[in-house]
Each structure stands twice: as structure tokens, then as C-alpha cells.
N, C-alpha and C positions, 0 to 999 in steps of 0.2 A: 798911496803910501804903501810901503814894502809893509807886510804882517813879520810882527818879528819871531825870531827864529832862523833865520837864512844868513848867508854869510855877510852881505850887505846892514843887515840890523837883526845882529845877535839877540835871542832874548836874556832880557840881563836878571837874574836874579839873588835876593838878597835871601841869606838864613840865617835867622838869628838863634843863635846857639851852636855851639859846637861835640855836641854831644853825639851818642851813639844815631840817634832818628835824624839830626841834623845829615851827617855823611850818608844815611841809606838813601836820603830822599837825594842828594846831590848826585848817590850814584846810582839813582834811578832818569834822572834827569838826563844824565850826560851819556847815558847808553838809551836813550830814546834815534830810533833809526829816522834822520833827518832832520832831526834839528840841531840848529845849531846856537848853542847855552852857553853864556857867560856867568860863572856862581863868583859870590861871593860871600863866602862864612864867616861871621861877624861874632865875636867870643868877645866879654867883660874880662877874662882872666885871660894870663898872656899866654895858656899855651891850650891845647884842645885837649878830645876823647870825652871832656865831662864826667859821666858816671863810671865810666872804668877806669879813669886815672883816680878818681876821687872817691868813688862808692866801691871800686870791688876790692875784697882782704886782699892785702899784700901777698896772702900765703895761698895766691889764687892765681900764681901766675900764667897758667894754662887761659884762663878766662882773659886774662888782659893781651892775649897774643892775639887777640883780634884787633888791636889797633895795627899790625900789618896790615890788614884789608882797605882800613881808613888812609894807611902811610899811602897805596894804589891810588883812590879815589883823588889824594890831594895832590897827586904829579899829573895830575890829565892837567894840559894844558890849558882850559878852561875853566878850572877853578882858583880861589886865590882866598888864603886863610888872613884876617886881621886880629891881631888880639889886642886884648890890652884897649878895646874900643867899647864901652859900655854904652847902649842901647838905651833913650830916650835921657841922656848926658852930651854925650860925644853925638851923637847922631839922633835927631828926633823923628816921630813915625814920619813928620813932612818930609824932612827932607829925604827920607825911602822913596818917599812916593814921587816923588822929583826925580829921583834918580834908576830906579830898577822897575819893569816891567810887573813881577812879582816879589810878594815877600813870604817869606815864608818859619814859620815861628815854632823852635825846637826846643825850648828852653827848660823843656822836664820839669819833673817837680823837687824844689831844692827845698822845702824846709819837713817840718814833720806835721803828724797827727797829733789834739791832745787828748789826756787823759779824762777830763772835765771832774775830777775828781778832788775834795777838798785834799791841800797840802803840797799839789802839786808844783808847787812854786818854792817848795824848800830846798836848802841847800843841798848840794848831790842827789838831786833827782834834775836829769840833764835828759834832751832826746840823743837816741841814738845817732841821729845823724851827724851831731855836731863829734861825737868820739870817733865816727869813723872818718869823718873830713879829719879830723886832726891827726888821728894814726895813718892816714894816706898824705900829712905833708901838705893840704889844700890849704893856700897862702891865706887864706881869710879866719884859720883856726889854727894857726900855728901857735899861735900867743897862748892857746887858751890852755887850763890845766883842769886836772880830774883825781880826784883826792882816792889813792888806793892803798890809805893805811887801814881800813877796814875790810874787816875778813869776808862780810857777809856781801854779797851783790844781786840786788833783783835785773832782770830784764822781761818788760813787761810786750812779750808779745813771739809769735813761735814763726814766724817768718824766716826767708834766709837772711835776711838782715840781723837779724836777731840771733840766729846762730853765728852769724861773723862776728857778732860781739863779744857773743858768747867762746867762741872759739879763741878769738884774741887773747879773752881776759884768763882763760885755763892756757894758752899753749908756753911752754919751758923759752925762757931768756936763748937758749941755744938752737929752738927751733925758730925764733920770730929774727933772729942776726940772719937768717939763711934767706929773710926775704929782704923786700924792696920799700919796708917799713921804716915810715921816718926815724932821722936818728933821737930824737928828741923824745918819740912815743919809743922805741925801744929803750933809754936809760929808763923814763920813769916805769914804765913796766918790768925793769931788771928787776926793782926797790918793792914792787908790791907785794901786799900782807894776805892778799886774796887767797882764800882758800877753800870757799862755797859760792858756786854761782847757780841760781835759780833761772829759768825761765820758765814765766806761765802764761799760758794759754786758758783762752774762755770759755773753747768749746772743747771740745775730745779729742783723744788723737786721729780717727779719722778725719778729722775736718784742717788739722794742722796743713798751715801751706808749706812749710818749708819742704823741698825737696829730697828724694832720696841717698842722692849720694851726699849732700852737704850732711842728713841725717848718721847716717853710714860713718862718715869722716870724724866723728863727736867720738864714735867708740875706737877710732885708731888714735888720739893723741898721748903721746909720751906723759904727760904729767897728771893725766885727770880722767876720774872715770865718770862713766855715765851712769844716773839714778833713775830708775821711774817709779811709781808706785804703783803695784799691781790690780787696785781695784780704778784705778784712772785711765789705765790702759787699754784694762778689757769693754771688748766690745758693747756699748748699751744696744736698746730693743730699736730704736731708733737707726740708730747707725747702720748696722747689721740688713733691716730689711729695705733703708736704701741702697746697698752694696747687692742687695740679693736682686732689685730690681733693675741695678743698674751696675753690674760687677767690672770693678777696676784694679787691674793688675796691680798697678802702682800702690792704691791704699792698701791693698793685704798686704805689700813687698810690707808698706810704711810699718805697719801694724806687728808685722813677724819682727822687726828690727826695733821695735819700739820694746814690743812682751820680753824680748832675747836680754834688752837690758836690765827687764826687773828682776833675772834672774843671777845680775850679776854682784862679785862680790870685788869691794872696797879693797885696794892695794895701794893707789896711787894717792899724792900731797895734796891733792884738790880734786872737788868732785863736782861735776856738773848736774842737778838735777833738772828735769824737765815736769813741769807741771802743766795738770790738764782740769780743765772743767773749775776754774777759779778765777776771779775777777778781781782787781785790785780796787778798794771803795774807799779808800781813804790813804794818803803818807800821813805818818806819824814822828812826830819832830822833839827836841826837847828845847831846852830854854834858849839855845844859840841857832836857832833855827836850822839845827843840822838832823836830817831822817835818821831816825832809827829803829823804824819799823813800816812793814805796809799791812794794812787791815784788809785780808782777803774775806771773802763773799765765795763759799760753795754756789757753783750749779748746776741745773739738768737743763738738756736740751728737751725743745718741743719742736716741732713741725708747723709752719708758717703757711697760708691757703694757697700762696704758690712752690710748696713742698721743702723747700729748702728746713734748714735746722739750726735754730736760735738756743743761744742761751738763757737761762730764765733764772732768777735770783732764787735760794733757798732761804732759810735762816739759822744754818751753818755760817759761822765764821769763824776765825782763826787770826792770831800776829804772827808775822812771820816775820824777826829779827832782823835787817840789814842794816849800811852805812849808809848805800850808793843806790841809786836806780835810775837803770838806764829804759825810755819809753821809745818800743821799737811797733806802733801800730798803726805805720802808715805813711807815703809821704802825701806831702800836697804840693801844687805849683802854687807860683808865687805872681800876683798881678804884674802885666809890662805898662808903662805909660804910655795910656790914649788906647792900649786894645781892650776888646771887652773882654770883660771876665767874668764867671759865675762863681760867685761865691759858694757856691753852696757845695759845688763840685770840686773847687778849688781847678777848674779847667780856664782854658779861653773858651770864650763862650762862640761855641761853631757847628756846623752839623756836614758831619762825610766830610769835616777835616776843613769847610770853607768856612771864614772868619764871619760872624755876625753881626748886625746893627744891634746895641742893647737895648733899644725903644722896640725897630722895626720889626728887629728879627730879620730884615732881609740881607745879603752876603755882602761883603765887602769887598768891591770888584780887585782882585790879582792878590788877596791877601788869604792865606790858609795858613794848617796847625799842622803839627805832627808828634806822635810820641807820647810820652807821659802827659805833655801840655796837653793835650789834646782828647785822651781819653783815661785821663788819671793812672796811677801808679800799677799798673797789672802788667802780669809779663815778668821776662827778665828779656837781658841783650839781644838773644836771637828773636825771641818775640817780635821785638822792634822790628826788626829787619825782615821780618813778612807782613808786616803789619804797620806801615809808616803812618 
């Protein structure tokens, strides 16, 4: 029998998802020197890209011109996109294995992390994921609505996801028309009453993941300034002498661009602060089950026996006002029917990317992972794409 791969018997392979890890792994396939690959990429929603039609801001159009590279990968004559085909519905893992040599599972992580924190289930306390599938237009949150007649807004978590949100909910009705944001999240944001948006962080701002130029971009918006607070900012004894043993350009740029803000003064209709070294331990609700406040928790970092730097609870607390809180600390993937999954990782349960037995632990011949699915929410796009 012919090994497949040759012109005679293609190897046929299936991907489930259409997202960013989906396309790299296809266009690692199909530029393999001598083989010869039949894909097919198999999407639930009826059109592709995944995370950057659906996760990246609209006001991010430079990041989303990377589905040019993906438009390349889906004209090679050997691939072939289905949408509109939901996986273990429309098609069951049997019948994959009936039909394609390999399968191969890209399916990211679509829902969120939770808070685990009492309250968290009151009204306008929503995850971030579901505002930004809605303001990106994604057919499964179109319906859904987000109450912005209140002024105050937490976002619990300093990620760039978090700053997308953040950014959304301060940028001017005249900046968010100039993008590719649904029409539906641009009226209701014309209408909003917002006019303080929080985000906090656990640890410090050295430890802050979000990136510098999305940091950077907070202090160039038209309608809203940035806040920090100078003793949240500066450096602790912690921080400092792992920077000293381990010096990163990146976190001083973070740090000079962080201090620069506490120095700044208030002009604009809304203002962004950024909060550090605080934990949200409770939403606070009134009789109509509507937030109107989160009960923060001061903390200090300590040092963990494998060095890293945790947060650790004081008995400083504080209320801190709002309507709305949006929880941006994490995503997780979401089980497929019939693959194994580890819960606890929120992954497919697999090891170097090959799909696992959940008893045996041993691989599951022609079936592997890639992507978020595979080794949880770290990274952003390019990442993926050295890293399938």
C-alpha cells in the first residue's frame, strides 16, 4: 500500500478550527518539501480568522491585516475551507477518522477565567470576552446587550485584553465610526454615560502583562486620560532586585510609561485609571441584583521557592463604586466531543501537541492539538505562528 502523502494518496487532513494556529499549522503542512497534503478546515461559524475577526479591537486594524497571509495559505490548491460545519453535530470524531489520515485540533480557548469570588454572578458583572465578541459583530453575541448608563466601570485584570476593553469603553463615538466596529456596539456606545473606567491588577506594575505599545496608546486617546497612583507604581524591594538579576528593557520602558502617567494632569471627559497590587474579594449588589460596588483587598507581593512573585492578601480594604464589571483574567478552551480534556488546564489533554488517551495517557494515533487548545491562552498572534 502507497504511504500517504504522494500524488497517488494524498494525505488527507482534517483541522478543526479556523483560527490563527489553525492556518499556520496548514501552512506548515503544505510547504513540507514532498508531500503531498489535502487540508481541510472545518469552522462551526460560517466565516474564518477566529481570534482576529472576533478577539482583536476594531481600532486594531494593522493586527487584523494578517489575515492577508491566511487569504495566501487558503488559495493553495490543496486546501479547502467549510464553515458553517460544527464539529461533533455535523460531523463526529468517527466519522474524521473514516475519512482523513490526520486530525488536527485548533480550536483556541473561547470562553473565560472566573473570578471565584462571592457576587460574581450579579447583574453587569459580564467576562470580557462576551463585550468584545459583541463589539467585533461575532454572530453568537450579537443579541446580547451591556447596560452603559452608569458612570463607574471596573475591569478586573491588566492584560491586553483588558486594555481593549478598556480602550473601547474611553475612545470618542468619532474615533470608534473610523473603525470596522459593529454597527450596533457603535450606537450603543454613542449613548454611554461612562465616564471612569478602572482597571486592576494583583500584582504590580512590573508584573503587568499587557504590552507596551497597547500601554503607550492609553495615553494618546482623544477623550480620556490616564491615572495611576504613585505609590502603586513605584518600584517594591521585590521587583527591583528581580529586574536587577534579571534586567528587561521592556519592564523599565513599562515602568518609565507607567510613573510618566502619575505625573499627569486631568483635562479630558473621562479618565482611565489603572490600578495595581489589588484584588477584587467580593461584587457588591443592591436589592435588584444590580453591582454597585467591588470590595478590593490591598496586596504585597512575596517570592515563591521557585522565585516567581505572588500576591499575598493584607487587611487593607476599600469599596470602590461602580455599575458594570467587566472580568478580563484569562481565557480557557472549551471541551470537543469524544477528545480528552483536562480540566484543570482547560486544554486537550496531549503532550508535544499529540492527542492523549484519558485512562492510558498513551497518543491517539494521527490526532494532535495546536494553539491555545493546546497549551493554554499565552502568547498573542505571532506567537502562535512560531509556536503551533
Amino acid at each position: 500500500m502507497v504511504q500517504p502523502g504522494t500524488d497517488t494518496n494524498p494525505l488527507r487532513v482534517a483541522i478543526i478550527g479556523a483560527g490563527p494556529s489553525g492556518f499556520y499549522v496548514a501552512e506548515h503542512l503544505l510547504h513540507q518539501p514532498g508531500l503531498v497534503v489535502e487540508i481541510d478546515m472545518i469552522e462551526r461559524l460560517p466565516t474564518p480568522y477566529g481570534l482576529v475577526r472576533g478577539g482583536v479591537a476594531p481600532d486594531h486594524q494593522k493586527i487584523k491585516a494578517v489575515t492577508t497571509t491566511y487569504d495566501k495559505i487558503a488559495a493553495h490548491p490543496g486546501f479547502h475551507f467549510y464553515g458553517y460545519v460544527e464539529f461533533g453535530k455535523a460531523l463526529t470524531l468517527q466519522d474524521l477518522r473514516e475519512m482523513y489520515h490526520q486530525i488536527v485540533y485548533t480550536t483556541g480557548a473561547q470562553t473565560d477565567q472566573h473570578l471565584g469570588v462571592p457576587g460574581e454572578d450579579l447583574h453587569s458583572s459580564r467576562p470580557a470576552t462576551e463585550f468584545v465578541a459583541w463589539y467585533n459583530g461575532h454572530p453568537d453575541f450579537c443579541d446580547y446587550q451591556f447596560d452603559f448608563s452608569h458612570e463607574r466601570v471596573a475591569i478586573v485584570g491588566v492584560g491586553n485584553v483588558a486594555v481593549d476593553v478598556a480602550r473601547i469603553l474611553c475612545r470618542t463615538p468619532e474615533e470608534l465610526a473610523t473603525t470596522d466596529i459593529a454597527d450596533y456596539a457603535l450606537e450603543a456606545l454613542r449613548h454611554s454615560r461612562v465616564k471612569e473606567v478602572y482597571m486592576l491588577g494583583r500584582r504590580g506594575p512590573a508584573q503587568a502583562v499587557f504590552t507596551n505599545p497597547e500601554l503607550k496608546e492609553l495615553g494618546e486617546l482623544a477623550g480620556a486620560d490616564v491615572h495611576v497612583l504613585p505609590e502603586e507604581v513605584a518600584l517594591d524591594d521585590l521587583s527591583r532586585a528581580a529586574l536587577e538579576k534579571s534586567p528587561n528593557r521592556a519592564t523599565y520602558q513599562k515602568l518609565e510609561l507607567l510613573q510618566g502617567y502619575a505625573t499627569r494632569q486631568a483635562t479630558k471627559p473621562r479618565q482611565l485609571t489603572i490600578r495595581f497590587l489589588v484584588s477584587p474579594v467580593e461584587l457588591l449588589g443592591n436589592a435588584d441584583g444590580q453591582v454597585v460596588a467591588v470590595r478590593l483587598v490591598k496586596n504585597v507581593l512575596y517570592a515563591t521557592e521557585a522565585g516567581t512573585l505572588r500576591p499575598s492578601p493584607t487587611e487593607q480594604f476599600e469599596i470602590l463604586p461602580v455599575g458594570l464589571v467587566f472580568r478580563s483574567v484569562g481565557y480557557r478552551g472549551v471541551p470537543l466531543p469524544d477528545v480528552p480534556f483536562d480540566e484543570r488546564w482547560g486544554v486537550i489533554l496531549n503532550q508535544q501537541g499529540r492527542v492523549l488517551h484519558s485512562e492510558t495517557l498513551q497518543p491517539h494515533v494521527g490526532e494532535y492539538t495546536a494553539g491555545w487548545i493546546k497549551r493554554g491562552p499565552t502568547g498573542v498572534i505571532g506567537t502562535t505562528s512560531r509556536t503551533p
